[in-house]
OpenMM code with the backbone's topology and positions (N, CA, C; nanometers):
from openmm import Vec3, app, unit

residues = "UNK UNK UNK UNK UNK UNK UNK UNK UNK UNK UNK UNK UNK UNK UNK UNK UNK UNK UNK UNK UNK UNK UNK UNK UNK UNK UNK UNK UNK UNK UNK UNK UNK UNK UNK UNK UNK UNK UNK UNK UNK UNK UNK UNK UNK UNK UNK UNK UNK UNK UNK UNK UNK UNK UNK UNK UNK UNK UNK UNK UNK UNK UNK UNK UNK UNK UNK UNK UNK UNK UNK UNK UNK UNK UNK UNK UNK UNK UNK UNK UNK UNK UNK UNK UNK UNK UNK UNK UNK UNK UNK UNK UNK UNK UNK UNK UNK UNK UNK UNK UNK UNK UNK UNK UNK UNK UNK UNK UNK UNK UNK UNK UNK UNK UNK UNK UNK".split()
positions = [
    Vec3(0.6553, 1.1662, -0.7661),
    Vec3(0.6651, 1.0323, -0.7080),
    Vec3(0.6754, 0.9250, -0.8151),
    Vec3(0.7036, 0.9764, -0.9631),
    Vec3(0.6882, 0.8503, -1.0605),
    Vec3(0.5612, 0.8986, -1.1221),
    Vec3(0.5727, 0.7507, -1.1939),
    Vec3(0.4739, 0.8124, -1.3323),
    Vec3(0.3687, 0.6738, -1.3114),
    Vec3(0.3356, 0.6407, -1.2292),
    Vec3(0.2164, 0.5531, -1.1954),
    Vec3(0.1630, 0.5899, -1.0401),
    Vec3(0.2359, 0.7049, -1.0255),
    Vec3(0.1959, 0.7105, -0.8333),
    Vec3(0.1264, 0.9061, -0.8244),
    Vec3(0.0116, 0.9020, -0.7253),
    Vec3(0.0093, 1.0098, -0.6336),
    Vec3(0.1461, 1.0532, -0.5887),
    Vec3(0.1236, 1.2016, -0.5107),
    Vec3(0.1901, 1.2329, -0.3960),
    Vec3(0.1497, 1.1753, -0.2656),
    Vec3(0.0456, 1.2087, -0.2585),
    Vec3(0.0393, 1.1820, -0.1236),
    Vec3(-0.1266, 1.0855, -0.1560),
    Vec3(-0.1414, 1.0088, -0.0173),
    Vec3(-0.2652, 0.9435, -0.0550),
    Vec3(-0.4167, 1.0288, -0.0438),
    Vec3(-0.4574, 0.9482, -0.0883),
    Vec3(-0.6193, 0.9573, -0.0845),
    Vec3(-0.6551, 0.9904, 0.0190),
    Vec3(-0.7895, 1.0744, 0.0183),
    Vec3(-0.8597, 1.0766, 0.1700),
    Vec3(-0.9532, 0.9396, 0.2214),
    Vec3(-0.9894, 0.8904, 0.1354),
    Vec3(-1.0620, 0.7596, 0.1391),
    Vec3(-0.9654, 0.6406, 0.1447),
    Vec3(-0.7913, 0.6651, 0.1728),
    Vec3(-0.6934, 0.5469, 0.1779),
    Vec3(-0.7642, 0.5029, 0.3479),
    Vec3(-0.7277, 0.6100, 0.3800),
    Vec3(-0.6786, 0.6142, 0.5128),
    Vec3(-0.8025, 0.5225, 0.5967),
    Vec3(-0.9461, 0.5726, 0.5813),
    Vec3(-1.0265, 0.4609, 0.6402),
    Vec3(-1.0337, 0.3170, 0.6000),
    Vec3(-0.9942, 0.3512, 0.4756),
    Vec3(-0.9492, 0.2367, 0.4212),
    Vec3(-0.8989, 0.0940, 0.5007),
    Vec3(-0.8112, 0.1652, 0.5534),
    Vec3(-0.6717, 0.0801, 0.6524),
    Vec3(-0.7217, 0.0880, 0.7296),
    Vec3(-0.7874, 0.1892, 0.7807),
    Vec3(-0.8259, 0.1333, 0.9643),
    Vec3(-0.9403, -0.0050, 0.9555),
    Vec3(-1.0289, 0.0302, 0.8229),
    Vec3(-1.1264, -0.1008, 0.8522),
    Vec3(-1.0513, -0.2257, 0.8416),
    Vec3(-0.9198, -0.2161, 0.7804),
    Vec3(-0.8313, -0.3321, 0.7558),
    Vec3(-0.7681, -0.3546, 0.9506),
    Vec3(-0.7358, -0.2694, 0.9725),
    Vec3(-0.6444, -0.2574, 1.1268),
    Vec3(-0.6716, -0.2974, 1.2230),
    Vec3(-0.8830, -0.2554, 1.1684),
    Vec3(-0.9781, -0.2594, 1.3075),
    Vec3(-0.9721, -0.4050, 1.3448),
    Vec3(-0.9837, -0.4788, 1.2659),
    Vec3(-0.9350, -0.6599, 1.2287),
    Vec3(-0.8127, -0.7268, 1.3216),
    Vec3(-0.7858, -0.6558, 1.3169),
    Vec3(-0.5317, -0.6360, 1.4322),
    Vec3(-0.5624, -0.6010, 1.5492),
    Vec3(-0.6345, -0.5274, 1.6036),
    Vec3(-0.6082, -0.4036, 1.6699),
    Vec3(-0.7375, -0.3275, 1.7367),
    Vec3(-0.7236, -0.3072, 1.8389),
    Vec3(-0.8096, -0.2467, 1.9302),
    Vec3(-0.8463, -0.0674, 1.8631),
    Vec3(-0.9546, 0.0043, 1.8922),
    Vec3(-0.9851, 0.1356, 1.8163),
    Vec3(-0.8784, 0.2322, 1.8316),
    Vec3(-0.8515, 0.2091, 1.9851),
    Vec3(-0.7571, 0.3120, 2.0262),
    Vec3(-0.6145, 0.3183, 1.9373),
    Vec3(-0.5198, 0.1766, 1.9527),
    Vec3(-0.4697, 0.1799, 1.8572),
    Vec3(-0.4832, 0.2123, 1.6936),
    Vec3(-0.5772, 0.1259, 1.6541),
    Vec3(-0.6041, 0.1816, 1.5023),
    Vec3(-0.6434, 0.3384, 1.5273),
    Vec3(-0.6844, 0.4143, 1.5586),
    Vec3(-0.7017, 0.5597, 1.5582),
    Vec3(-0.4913, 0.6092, 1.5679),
    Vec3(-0.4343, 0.5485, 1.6850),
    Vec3(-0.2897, 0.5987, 1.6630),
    Vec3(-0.2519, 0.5922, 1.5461),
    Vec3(-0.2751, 0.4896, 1.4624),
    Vec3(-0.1867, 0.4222, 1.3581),
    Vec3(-0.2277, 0.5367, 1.2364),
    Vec3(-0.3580, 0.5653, 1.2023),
    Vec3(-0.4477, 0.5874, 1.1124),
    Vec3(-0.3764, 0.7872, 1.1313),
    Vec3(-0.3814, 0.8248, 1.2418),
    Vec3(-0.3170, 0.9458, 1.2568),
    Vec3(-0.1507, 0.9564, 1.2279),
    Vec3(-0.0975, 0.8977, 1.3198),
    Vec3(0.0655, 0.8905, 1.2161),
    Vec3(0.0714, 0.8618, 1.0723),
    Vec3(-0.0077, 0.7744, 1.0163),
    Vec3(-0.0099, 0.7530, 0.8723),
    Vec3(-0.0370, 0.8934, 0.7504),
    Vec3(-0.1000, 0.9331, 0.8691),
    Vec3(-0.1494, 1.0981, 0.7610),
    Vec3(-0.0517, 1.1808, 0.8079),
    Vec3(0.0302, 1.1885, 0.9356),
    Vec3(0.1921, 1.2809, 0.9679),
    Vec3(0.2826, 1.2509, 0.8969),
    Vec3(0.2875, 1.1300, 0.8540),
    Vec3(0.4310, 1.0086, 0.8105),
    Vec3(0.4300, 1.0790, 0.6777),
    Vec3(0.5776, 1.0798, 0.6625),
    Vec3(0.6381, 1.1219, 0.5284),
    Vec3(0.6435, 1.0229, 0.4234),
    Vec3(0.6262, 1.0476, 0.3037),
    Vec3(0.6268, 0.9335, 0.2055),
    Vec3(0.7444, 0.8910, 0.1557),
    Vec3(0.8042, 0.7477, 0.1566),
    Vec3(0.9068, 0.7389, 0.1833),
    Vec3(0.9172, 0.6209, 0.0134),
    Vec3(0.9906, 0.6073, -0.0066),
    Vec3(1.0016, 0.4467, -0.2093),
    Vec3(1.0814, 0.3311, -0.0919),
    Vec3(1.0224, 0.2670, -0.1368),
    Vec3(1.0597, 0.1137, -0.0707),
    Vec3(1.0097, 0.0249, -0.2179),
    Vec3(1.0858, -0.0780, -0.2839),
    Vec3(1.0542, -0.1587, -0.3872),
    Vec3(0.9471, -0.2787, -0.3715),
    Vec3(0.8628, -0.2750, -0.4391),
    Vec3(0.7876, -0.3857, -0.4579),
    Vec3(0.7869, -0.5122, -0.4058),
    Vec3(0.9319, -0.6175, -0.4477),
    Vec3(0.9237, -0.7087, -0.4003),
    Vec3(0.9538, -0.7269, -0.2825),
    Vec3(1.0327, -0.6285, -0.1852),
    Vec3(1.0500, -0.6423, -0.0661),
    Vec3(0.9339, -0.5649, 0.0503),
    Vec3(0.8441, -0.5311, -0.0339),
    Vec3(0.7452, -0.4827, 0.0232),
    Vec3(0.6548, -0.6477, 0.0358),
    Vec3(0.6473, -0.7276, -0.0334),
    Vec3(0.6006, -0.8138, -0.0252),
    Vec3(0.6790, -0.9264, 0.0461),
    Vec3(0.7647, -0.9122, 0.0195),
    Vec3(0.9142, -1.0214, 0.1469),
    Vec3(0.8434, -0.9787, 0.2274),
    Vec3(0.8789, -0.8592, 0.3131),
    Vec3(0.8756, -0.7778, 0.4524),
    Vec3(0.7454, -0.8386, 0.5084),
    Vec3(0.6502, -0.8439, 0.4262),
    Vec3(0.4401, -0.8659, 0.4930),
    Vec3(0.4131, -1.0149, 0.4968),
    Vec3(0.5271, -1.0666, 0.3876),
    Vec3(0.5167, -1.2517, 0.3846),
    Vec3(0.3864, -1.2397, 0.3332),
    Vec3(0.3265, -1.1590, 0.2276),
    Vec3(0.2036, -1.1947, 0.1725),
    Vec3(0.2051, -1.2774, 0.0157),
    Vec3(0.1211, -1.3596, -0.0212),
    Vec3(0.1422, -1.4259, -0.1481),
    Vec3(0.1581, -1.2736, -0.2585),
    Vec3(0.2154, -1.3140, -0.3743),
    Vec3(0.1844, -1.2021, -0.4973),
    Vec3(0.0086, -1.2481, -0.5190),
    Vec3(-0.0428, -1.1621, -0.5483),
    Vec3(-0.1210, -1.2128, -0.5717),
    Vec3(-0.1873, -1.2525, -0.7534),
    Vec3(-0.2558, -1.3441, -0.7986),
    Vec3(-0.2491, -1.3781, -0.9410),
    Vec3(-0.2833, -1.2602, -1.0696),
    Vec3(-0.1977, -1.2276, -1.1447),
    Vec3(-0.2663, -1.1199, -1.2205),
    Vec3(-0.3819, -1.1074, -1.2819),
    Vec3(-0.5048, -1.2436, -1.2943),
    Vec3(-0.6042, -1.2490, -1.2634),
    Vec3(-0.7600, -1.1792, -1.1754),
    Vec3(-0.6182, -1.1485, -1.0683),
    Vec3(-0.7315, -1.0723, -0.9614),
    Vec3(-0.7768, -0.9498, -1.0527),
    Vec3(-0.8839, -0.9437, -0.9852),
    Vec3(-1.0101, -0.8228, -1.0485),
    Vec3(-0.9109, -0.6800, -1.0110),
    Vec3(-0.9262, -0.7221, -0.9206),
    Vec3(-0.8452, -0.5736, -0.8438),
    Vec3(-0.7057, -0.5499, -0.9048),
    Vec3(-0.6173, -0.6187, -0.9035),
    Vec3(-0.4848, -0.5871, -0.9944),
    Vec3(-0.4952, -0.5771, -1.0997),
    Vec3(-0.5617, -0.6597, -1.1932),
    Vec3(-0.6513, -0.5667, -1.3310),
    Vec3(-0.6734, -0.4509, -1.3213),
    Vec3(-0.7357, -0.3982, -1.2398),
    Vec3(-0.8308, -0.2588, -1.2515),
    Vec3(-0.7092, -0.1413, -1.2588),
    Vec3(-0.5726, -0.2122, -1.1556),
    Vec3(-0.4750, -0.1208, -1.1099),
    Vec3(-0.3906, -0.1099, -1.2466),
    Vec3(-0.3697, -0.2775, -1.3195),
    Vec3(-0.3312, -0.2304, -1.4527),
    Vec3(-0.3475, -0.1776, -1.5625),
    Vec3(-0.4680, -0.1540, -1.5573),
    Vec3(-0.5704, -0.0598, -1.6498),
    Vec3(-0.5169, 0.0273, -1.6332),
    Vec3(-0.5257, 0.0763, -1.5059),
    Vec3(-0.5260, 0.2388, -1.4462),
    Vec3(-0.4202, 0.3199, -1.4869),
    Vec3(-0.3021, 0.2279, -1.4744),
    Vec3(-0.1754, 0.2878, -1.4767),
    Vec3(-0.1272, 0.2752, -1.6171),
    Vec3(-0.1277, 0.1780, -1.6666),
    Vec3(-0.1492, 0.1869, -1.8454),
    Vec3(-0.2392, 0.2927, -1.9749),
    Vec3(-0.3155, 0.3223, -1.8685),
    Vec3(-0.3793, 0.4492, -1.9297),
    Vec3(-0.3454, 0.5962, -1.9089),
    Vec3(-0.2335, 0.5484, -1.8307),
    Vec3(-0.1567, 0.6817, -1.7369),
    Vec3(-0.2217, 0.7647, -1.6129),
    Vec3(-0.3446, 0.6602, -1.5672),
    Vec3(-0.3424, 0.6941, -1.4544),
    Vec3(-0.2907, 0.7002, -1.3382),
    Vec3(-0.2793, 0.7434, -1.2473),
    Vec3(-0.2136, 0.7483, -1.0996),
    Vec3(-0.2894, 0.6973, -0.9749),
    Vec3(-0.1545, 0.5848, -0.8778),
    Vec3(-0.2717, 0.5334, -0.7953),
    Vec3(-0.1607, 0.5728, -0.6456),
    Vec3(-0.2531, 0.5622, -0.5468),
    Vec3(-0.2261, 0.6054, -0.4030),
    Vec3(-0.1019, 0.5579, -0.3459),
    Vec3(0.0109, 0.6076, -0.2810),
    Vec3(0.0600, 0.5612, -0.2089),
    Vec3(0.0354, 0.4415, -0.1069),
    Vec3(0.0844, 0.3368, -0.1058),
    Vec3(0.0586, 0.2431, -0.0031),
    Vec3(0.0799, 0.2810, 0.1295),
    Vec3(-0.0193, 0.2077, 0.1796),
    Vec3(-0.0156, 0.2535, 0.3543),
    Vec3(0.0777, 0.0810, 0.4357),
    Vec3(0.1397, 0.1404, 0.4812),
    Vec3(0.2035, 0.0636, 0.5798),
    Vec3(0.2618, 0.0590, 0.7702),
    Vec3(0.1956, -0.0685, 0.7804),
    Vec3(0.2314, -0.0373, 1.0059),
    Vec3(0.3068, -0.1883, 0.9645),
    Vec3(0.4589, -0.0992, 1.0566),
    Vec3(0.5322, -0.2014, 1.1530),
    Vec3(0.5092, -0.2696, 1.2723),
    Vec3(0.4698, -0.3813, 1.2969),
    Vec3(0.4457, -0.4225, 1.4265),
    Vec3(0.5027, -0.5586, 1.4719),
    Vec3(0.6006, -0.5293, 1.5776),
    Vec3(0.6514, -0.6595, 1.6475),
    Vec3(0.7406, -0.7480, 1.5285),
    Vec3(0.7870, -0.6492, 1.4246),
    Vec3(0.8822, -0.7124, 1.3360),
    Vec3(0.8595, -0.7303, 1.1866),
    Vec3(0.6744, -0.7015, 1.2011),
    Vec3(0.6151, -0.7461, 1.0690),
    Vec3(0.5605, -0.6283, 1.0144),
    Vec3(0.5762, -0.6158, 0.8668),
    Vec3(0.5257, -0.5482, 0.7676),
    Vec3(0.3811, -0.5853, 0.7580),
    Vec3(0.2539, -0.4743, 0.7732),
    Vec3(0.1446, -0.5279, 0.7591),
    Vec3(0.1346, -0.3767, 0.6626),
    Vec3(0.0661, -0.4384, 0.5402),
    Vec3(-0.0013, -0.3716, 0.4514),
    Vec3(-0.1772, -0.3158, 0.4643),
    Vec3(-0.1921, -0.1609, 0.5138),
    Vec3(-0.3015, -0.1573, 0.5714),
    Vec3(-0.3809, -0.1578, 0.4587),
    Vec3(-0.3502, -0.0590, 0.3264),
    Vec3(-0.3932, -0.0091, 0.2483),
    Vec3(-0.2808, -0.0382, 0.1184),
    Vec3(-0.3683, -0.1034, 0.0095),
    Vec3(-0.2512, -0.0895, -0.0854),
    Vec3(-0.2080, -0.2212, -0.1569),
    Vec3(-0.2499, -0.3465, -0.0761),
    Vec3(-0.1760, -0.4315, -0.1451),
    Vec3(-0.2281, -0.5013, -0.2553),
    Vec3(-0.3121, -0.4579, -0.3447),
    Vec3(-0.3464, -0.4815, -0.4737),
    Vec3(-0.2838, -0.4160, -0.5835),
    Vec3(-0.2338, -0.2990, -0.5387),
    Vec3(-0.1202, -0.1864, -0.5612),
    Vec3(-0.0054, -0.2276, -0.5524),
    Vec3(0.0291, -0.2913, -0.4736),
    Vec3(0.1573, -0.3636, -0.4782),
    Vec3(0.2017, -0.4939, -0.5748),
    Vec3(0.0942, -0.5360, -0.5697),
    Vec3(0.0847, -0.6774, -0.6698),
    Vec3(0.0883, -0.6587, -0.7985),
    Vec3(0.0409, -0.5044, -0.8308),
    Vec3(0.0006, -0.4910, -0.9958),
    Vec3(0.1194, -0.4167, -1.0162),
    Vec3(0.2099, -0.3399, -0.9260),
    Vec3(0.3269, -0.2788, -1.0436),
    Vec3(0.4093, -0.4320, -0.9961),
    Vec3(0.4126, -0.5456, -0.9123),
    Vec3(0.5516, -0.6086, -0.9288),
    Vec3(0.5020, -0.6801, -1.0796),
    Vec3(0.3825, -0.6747, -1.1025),
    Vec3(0.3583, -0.7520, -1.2631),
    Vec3(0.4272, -0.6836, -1.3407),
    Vec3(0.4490, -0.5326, -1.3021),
    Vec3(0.5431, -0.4771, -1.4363),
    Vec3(0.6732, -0.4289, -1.4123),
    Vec3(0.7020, -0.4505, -1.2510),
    Vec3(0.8427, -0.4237, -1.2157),
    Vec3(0.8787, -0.5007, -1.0854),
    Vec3(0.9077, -0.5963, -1.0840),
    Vec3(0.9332, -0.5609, -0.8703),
    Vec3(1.0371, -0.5129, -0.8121),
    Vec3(1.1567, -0.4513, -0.9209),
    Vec3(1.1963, -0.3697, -0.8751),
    Vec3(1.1755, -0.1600, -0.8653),
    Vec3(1.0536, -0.1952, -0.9183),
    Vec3(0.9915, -0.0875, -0.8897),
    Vec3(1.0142, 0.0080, -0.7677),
    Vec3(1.0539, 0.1322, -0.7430),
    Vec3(0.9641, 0.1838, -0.6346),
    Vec3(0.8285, 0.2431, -0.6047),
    Vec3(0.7643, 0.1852, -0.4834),
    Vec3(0.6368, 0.2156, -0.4734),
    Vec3(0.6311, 0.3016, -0.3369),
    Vec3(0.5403, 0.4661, -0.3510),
    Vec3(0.5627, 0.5397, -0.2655),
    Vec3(0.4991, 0.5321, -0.1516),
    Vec3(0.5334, 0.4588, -0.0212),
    Vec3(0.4963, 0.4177, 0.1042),
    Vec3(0.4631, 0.5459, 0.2012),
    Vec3(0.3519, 0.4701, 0.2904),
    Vec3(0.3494, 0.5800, 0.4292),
    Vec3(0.3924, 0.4755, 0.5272),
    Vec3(0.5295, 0.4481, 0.5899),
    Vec3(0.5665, 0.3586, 0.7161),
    Vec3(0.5352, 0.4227, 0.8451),
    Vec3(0.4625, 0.3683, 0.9079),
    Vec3(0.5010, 0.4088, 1.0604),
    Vec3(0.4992, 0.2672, 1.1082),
] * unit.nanometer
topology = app.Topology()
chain = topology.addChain("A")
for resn in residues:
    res = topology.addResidue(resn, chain)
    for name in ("N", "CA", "C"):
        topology.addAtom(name, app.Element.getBySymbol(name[0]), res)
């Protein structure tokens, strides 16, 4: 998947996103979403249009958290696939978008390896 990414995500992504979802979304749904996300094939979608698509700010390379991600990956570590739900037109980032923010610091045309449903 590249040389800053997993294959596949984490087991700890996935609740991850639902506590993000539970926020959107009724249980029943977030339980659908949270199960297709672990069926869903991992798919490269680029950075900056991962961030077009959600209409979320970049966020400042400042943040603690995009630090930690640039550490990570500069040391040649590997970080999770981003989790992503389509809904009613919009890109919502369940899991991931600190991950997203820290490779567009070093690419935004990057690809970053997505779970879409």
């Amino acid at each position: 998947m590249g040389k800053f990414w997993l294959k596949d995500p984490q087991e700890h992504d996935f609740p991850n996103a639902g506590g993000y979802l539970d926020l959107l979304f009724n249980e029943t749904e977030v339980s659908d979403y949270i199960e297709k996300l672990k069926a869903a094939k991992t798919i490269l979608k680029k950075a900056k249009d991962i961030l077009r698509a959600s209409q979320l700010p970049l966020l400042n390379k400042d943040n603690i958290h995009v630090q930690e991600n640039l550490r990570k990956v500069k040391k040649g570590g590997k970080m999770s696939p981003v989790l992503l739900v389509r809904q009613n037109s919009k890109l919502i980032i369940a899991d991931g978008y600190h991950r997203v923010c820290a490779i567009y610091y070093l690419s935004e045309d990057d690809n970053i390896p997505c779970r879409l449903v």
